[in-house]
KETIDREN-86543 format. One record per residue: residue in one letter; x, y, z of N, C-alpha, C in turn. Coordinates in pm, whole numbers, plus 50000, padded with zeros to 5 digits. Layout:
residues N
AXYZXYZXYZ ...
END
This chain:
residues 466
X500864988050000500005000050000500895012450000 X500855020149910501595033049887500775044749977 X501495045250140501005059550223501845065350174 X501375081650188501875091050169502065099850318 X503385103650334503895108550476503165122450471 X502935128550588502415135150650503325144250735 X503575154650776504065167650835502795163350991 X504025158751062503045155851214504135165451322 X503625176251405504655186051537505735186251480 X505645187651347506995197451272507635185151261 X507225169351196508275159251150507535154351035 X507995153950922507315138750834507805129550854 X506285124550862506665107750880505355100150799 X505545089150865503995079650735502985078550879 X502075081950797500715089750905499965076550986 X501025072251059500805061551202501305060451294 X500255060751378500305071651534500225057851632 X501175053751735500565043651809499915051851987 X498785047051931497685053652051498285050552241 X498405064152303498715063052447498195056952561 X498345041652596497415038652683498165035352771 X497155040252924497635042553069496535030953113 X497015027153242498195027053316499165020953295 X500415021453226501625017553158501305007853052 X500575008553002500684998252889501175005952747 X501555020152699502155019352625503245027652680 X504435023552682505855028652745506455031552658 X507895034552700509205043852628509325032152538 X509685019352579509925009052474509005010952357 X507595006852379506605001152266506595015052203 X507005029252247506725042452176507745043352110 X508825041652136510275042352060510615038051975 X510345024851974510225018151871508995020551771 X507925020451808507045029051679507375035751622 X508165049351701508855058251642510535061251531 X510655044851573512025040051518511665034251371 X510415033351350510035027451242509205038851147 X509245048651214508885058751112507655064951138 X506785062051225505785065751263505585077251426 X504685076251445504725086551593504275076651718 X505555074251788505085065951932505035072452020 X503285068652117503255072852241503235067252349 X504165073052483503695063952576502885071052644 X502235066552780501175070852837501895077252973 X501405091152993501505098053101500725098353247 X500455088453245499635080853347500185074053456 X500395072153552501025069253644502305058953599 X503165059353471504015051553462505235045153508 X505535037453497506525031753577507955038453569 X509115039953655510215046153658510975041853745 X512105042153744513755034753776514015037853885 X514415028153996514765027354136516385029754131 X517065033254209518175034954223518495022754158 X518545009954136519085002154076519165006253939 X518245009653875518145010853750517005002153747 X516264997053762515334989153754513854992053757 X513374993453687511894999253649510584989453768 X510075000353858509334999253913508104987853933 X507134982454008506194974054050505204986454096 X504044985154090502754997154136503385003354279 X503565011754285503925020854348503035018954530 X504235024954651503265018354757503225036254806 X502585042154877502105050654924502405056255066 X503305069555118503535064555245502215077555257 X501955089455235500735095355278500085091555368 X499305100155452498565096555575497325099755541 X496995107655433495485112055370495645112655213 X494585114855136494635115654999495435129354940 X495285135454988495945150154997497585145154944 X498105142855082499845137255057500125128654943 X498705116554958498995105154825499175109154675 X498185121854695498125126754574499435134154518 X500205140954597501505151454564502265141054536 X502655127754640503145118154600503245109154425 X502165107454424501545102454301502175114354172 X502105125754192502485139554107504015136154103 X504795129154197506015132154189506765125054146 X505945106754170506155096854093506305095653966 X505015103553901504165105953789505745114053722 X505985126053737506775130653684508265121653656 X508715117653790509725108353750509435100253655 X508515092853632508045079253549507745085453426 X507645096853382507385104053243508845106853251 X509335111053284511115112253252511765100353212 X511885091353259512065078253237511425073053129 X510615069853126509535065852974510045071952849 X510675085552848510645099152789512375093552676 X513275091552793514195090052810514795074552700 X513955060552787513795054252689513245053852573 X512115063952519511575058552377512675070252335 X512955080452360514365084852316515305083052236 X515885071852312516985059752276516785052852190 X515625043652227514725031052119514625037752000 X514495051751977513975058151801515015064551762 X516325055251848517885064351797517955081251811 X516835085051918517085097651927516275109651797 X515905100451684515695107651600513925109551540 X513065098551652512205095151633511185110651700 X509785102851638508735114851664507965107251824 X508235109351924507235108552002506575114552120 X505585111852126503965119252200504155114152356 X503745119052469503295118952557501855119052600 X501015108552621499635107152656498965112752791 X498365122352784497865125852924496295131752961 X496045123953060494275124253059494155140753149 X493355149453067492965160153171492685161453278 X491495147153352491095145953446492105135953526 X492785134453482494325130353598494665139653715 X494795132153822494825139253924496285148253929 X496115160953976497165169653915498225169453800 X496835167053676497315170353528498655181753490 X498225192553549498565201353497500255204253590 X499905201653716501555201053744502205193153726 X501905179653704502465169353604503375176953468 X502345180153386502615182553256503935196553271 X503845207153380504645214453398506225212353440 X505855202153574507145193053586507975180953479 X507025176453356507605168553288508585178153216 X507575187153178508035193953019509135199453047 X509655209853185510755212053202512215210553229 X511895197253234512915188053273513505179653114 X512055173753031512145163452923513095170252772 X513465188252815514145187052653514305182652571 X513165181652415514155175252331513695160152305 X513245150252402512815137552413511605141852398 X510575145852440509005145452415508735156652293 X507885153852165508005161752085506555172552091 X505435160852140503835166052159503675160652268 X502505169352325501565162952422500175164152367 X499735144152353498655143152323497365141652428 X496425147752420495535152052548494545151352523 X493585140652646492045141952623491365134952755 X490135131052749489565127152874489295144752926 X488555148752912488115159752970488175174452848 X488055186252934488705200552819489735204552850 X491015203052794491975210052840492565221852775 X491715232652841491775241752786493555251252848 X493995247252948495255253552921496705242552883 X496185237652809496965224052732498155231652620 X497305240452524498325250952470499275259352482 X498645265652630499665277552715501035266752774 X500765255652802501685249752885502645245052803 X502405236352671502835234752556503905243252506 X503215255352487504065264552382504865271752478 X505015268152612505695276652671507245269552713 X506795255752705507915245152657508565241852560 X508175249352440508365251752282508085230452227 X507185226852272506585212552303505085215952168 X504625210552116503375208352004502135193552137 X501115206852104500185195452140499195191752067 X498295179752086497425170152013496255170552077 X495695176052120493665178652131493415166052110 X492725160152198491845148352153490115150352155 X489445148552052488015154552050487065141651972 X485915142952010485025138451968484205142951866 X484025157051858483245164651772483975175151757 X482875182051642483785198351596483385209951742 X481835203251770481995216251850482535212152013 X483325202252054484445205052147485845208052102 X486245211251989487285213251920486875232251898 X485785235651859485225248751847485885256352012 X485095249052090485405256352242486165255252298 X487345242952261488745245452250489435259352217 X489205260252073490005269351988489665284052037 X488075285152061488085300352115488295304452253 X488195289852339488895297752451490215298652467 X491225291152393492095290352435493155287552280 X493225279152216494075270052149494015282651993 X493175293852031493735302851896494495311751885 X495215314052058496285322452118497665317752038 X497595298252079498485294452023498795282151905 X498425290151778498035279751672499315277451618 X500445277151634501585279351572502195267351665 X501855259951784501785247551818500925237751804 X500345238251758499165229551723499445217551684 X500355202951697500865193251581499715187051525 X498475182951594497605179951476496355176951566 X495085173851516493805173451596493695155851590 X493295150751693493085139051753491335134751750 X490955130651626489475125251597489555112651703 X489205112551816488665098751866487155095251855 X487055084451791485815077351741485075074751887 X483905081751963482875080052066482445065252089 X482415059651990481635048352001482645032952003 X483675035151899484465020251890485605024451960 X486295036252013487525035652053487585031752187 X488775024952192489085018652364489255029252449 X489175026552580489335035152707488295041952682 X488615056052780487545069452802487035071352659 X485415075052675485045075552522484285089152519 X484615100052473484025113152475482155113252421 X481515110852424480515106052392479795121352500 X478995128452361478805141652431476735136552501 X476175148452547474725142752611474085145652484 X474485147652314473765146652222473885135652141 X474895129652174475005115752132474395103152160 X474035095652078473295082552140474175072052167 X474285067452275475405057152300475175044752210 X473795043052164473425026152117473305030351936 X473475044651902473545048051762474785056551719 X475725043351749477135049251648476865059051496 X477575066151496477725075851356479075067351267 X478585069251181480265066051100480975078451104 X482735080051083482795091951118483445104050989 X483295095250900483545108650790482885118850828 X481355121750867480955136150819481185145350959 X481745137051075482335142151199483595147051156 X484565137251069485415146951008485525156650952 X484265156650843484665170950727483675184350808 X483195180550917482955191150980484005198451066 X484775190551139485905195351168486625199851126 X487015193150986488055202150896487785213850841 X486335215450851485195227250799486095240350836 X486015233651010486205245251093487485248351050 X488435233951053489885237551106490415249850958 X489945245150837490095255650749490045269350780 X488475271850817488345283850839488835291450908 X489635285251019490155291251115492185292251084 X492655288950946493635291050917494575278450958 X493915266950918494765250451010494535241150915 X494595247650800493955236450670495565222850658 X496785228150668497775221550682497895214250793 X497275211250933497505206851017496845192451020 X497465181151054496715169551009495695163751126 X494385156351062493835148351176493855137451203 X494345134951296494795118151333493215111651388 X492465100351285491985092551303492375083351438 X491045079051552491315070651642490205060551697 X490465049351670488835041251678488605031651557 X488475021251615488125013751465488625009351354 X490395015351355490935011051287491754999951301 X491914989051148492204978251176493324970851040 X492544975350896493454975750817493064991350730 X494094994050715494005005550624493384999250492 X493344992550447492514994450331491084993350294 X490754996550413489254996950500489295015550478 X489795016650458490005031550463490175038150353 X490475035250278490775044150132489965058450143 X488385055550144488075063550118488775076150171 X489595076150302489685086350398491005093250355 X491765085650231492985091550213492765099650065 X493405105950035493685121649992491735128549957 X491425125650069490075129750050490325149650109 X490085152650001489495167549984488925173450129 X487635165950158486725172950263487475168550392 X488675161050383489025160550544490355161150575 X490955163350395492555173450464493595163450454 X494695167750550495455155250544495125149650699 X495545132950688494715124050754495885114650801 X495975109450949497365099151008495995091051050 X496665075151124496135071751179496475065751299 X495315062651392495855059951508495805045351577 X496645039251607496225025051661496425020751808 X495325018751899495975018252010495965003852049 X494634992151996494484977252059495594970752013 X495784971951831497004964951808498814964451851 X498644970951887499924975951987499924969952122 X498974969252187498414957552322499404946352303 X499384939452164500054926752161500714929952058 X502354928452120503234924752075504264921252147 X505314915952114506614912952214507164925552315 X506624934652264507064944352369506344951952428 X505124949252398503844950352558504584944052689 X503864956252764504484952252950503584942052937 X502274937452895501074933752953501374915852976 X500944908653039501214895853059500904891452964 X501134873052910500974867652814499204864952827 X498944861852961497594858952982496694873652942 X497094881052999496434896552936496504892352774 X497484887652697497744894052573496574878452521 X496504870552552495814856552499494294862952534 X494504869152629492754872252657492294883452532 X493294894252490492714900552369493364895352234 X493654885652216493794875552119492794866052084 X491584860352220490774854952181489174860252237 X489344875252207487814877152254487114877452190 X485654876252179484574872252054484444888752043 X482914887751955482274898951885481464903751989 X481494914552054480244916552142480754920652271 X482094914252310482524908852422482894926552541 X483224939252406483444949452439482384956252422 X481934964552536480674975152473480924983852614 X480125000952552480025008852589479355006152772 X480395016152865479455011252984479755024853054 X479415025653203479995040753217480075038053334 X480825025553407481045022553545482525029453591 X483315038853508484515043853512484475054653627 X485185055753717484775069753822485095078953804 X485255083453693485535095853591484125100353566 X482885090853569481505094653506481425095153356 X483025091653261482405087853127481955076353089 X481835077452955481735060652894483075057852837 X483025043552907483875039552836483945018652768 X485225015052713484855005652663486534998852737 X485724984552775486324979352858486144963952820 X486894952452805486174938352810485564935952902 X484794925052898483404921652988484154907853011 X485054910653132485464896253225484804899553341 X484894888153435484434890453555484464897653652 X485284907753623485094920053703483984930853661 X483974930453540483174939853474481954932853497 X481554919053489479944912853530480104912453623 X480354914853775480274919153905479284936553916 X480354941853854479844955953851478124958853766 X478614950053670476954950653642475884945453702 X476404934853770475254923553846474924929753947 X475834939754012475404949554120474374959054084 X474064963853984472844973253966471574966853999 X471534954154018470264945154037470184947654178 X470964946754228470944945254387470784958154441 X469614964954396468994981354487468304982254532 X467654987554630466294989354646466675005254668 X465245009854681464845026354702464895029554846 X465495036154923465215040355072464955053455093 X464035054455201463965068555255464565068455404 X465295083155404465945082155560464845082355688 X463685089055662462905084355755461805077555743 X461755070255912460315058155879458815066355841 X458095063255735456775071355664456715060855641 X455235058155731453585045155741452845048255577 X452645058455534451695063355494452065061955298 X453575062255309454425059155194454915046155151 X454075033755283454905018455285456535019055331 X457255033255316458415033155380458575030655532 X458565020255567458155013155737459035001555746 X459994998655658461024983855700462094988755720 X463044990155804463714993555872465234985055824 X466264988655752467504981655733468604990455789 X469534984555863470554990255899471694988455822 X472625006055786473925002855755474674997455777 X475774993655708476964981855755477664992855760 X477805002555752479145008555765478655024155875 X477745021655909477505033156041476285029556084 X475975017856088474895010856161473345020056159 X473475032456081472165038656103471535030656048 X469905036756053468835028456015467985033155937 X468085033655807467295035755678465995030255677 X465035033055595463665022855559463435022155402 X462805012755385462665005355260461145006455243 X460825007355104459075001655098458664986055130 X457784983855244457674966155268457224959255113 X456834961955018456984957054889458344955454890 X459144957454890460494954754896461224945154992 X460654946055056461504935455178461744918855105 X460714917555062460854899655001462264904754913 X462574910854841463454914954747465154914654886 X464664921854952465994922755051466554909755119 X465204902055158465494888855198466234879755117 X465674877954966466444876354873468134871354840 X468124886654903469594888254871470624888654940 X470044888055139470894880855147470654871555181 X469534861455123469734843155112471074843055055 X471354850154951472304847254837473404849654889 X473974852954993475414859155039475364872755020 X474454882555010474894898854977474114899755099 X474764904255197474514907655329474714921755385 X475934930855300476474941355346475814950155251 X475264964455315474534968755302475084986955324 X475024991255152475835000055149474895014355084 X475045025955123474255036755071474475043154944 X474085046454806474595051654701473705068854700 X474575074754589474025086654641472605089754550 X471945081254483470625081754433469915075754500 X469945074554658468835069454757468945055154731 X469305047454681469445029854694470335028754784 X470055013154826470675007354916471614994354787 X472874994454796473064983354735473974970354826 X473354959654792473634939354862474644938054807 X475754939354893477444933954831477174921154934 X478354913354873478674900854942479774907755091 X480124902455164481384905055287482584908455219 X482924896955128484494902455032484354916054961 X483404917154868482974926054841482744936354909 X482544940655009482164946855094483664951455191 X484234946255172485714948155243486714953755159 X486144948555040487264955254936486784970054871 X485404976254892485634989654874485834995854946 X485484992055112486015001755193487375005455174 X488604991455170489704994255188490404996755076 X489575000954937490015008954821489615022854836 X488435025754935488005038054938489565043855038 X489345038855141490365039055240491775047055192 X492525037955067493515041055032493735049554919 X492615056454881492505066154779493525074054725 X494525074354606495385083554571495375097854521 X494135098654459493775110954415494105110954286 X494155097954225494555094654089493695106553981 X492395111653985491635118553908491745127253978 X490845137853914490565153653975489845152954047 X489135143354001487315142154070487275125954088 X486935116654197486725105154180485205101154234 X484005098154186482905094054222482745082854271 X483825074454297484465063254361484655069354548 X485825071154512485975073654640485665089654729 X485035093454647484415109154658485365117554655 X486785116554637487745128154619487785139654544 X487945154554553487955161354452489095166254493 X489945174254423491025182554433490685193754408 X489685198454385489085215754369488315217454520 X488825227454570488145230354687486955237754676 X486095232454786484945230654822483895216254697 X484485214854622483715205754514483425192454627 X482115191554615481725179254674480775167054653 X481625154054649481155143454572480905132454670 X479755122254655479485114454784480245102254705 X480445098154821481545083554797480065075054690 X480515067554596479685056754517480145043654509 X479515035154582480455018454600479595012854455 X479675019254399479055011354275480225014254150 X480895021954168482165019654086483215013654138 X484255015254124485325012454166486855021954179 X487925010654214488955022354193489775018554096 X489805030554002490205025053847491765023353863 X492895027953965493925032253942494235013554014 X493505010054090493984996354125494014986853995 X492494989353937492084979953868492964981453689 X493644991553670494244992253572495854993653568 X496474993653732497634989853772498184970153754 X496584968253844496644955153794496834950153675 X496044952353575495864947753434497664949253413 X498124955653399499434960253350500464956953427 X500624949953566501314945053644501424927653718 X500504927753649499474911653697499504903853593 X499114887453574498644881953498497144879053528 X496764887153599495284886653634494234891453566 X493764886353436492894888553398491524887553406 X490554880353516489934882753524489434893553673 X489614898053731489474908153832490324919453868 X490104923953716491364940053732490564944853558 X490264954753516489864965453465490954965553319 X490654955853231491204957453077490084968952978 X491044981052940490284990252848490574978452655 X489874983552572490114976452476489124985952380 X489514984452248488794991652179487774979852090 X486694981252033485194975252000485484966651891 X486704969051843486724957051738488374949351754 X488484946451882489314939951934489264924251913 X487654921951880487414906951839488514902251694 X488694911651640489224910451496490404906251502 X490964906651664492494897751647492504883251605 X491204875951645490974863651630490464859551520 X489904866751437489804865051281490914870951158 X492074876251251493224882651161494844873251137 X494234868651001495244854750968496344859550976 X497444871651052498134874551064499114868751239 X497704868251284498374863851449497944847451424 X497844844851333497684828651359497194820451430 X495944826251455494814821451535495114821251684 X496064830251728496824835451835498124827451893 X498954822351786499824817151839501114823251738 X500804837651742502154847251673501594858651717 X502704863951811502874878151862503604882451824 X503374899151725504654904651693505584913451742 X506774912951709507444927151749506774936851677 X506834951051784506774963751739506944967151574 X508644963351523508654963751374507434954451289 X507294939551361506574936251243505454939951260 X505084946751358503404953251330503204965151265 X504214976051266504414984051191504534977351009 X505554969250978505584970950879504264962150776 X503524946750910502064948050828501544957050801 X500904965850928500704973750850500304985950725 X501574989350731502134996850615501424988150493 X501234974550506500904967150403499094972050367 X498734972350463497014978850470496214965450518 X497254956950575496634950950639497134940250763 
END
């Protein structure tokens, strides 16, 4: 397949981007090497791993903090070391000469002094910072003040619109290129706005040429948009290349990169997205971020769903007159809630079944965890890092006065995606994956999953368009 290279944060290269995924699953290695092959590698700015006085690259990080407060500065300081390091190796791996990105979620818990402490330190090794999961509207100022190019990640034109006028038209002269992530098929956080239908995917050409609408008009007709979502072989794509209405065009891959010889991820992680069916990924929004996102459906993820069954409605006080008159006590402050007695057969229920512990959510339900269950969010709530800005998990905010009630109906993502990436534990730890991840197992290239490639040979399939 004859690509044609692309002008990406002031480099040509051939317009393939390997997508940033946190918590360490794409590092200095798997970015460096992307980038050694001609393309743009990112690793993820997400709590990544970084070098102990030995030289020896880190295990999930332990916490000495006495509150979330400390955990959190902690976590900021880690965070920065472990982007230096990451930074450092894909560096090396692309002979120094390579193009690569830094991945960083807005709603990361102290994003922004992160991104201040990396950039000043990273000279030279980080070329962009690619950014999304939230608005990051001072993503540009921080950027260009590092003489660093950043990458917007958007869903639509008009969060790319309220980008540009609050902020990103001060500094268009960093701009390396706009980041189309597909709402519906792309893995992880999925920008999916409240006009969108989660169960009625769009295809996304005409999301493109509206964007490019703009990006024209606004003097960015040269700046390219990196496709993200759904892609699998480029020649599924034609239509999208030297197409007129959408400019020039890279693309982005983040599942196929999951597996290869130089994924951190275990072999059992890498066999589990080697053999997942059709279906197996879909849109959910159990993330404590409050987006949607797309995740495989192992047994952690059918826990979390099987828990929405287990609610009933309570009012804090006993009312005869409302059937609110059955009386259940908290497990975790012994007060005493009431239930409608239509409900009680339902409570009995559940805990015939082992869901005995009995927890408050902040839409007035009561939800039936089992005891294990029940032990393990306290003592995830307990140890809270302050991984996000905002956690609806463990109710943390880092903006003062912002206030969020703890929700035992999510979880804590920074465990559950430390795990994935540190563990061979695939079924009870939090795998992101993008919607057509099934296609590894119908792609006569991995050999019905018994060929994992290096970095080069996935790059140079490929290049092939397929």
């Amino acid at each position: 397949m004859n690509l044609k290279s692309i002008i990406i944060a002031g480099k040509e290269i051939f317009p393939l981007v390997e997508g940033g995924k946190g918590v360490n699953v794409s590092t200095g290695l798997t970015s460096g090497r992307w980038a050694n092959c001609g393309g743009a590698g990112t690793f993820s700015g997400v709590n990544p791993d970084f070098k102990d006085e030995n030289g020896k690259l880190t295990a999930p990080i332990s916490f000495k903090g006495k509150n979330r407060f400390e955990r959190q500065i902690e976590l900021i300081k880690y965070g920065i070391k472990g982007c230096l390091d990451q930074a450092k190796i894909a560096h090396e791996e692309s002979n120094g000469n390579g193009l690569v990105f830094m991945n960083v979620l807005w709603e990361q818990g102290g994003s922004q002094e992160l991104l201040k402490g990396v950039l000043e330190k990273a000279k030279g090794t980080i070329k962009a910072i690619s950014c999304g999961a939230g608005m990051p509207f001072k993503l540009a100022d921080i950027c260009s003040e590092n003489n660093v190019f950043y990458n917007p990640i958007v869903s639509s034109v008009r969060a790319f619109q309220l980008l540009w006028k609050r902020s990103y038209s001060r500094f268009k002269d960093w701009l390396g290129a706009v980041i189309y992530e597909d709402p519906w098929v792309a893995g992880g956080h999925n920008g999916l706005s409240n006009s969108d239908n989660p169960n009625q995917p769009e295809k996304p050409m005409q999301r493109l040429i509206e964007i490019r609408k703009f990006m024209n008009e606004v003097g960015l007709k040269s700046v390219p948009i990196i496709i993200a979502g759904g892609i699998w072989w480029l020649s599924e794509w034609i239509d999208y290349l030297d197409n007129e209405e959408i400019g020039p065009v890279g693309f982005q891959f983040g599942t196929r990169p999951m597996v290869t010889v130089e994924s951190p991820l275990a072999d059992t992680v890498k066999q589990k997205l080697l053999n997942t069916e059709k279906g197996d990924v879909k849109l959910q929004r159990f993330s404590p971020t409050g987006l949607y996102s797309s995740a495989i459906r192992n047994e952690f993820l059918m826990e979390l769903e099987d828990q929405l069954n287990r609610q009933i409605r309570f009012e804090e006080e006993q009312n005869f007159s409302t059937g609110f008159d059955v009386g259940v006590e908290l497990t975790s402050t012994g007060k005493t809630v009431y239930i409608n007695k239509a409900d009680k057969e339902k409570l009995e229920s559940f805990i015939k079944k082992g869901y005995s512990k009995v927890m408050k959510t902040p839409d007035d339900t009561l939800l039936f965890v089992s005891e294990n269950r029940y032990k393990t969010i306290m003592e995830d709530m307990k140890n809270c890092v302050g991984c996000l800005s905002a956690c609806m998990f463990s109710g943390w905010a880092q903006k003062e006065g912002l206030v969020i009630k703890p929700d035992p109906r999510y979880f804590c993502i920074q465990k559950g995606l430390q795990g994935i990436s540190h563990t061979d534990d695939v079924k009870n730890n939090w795998l992101f994956a993008g919607q057509i991840v099934h296609r590894f197992k119908l792609d006569p290239f991995y050999k019905n999953g018994t060929f994992i490639p290096t970095v080069k040979q996935l790059f140079e399939r490929i290049l092939t368009g397929y």
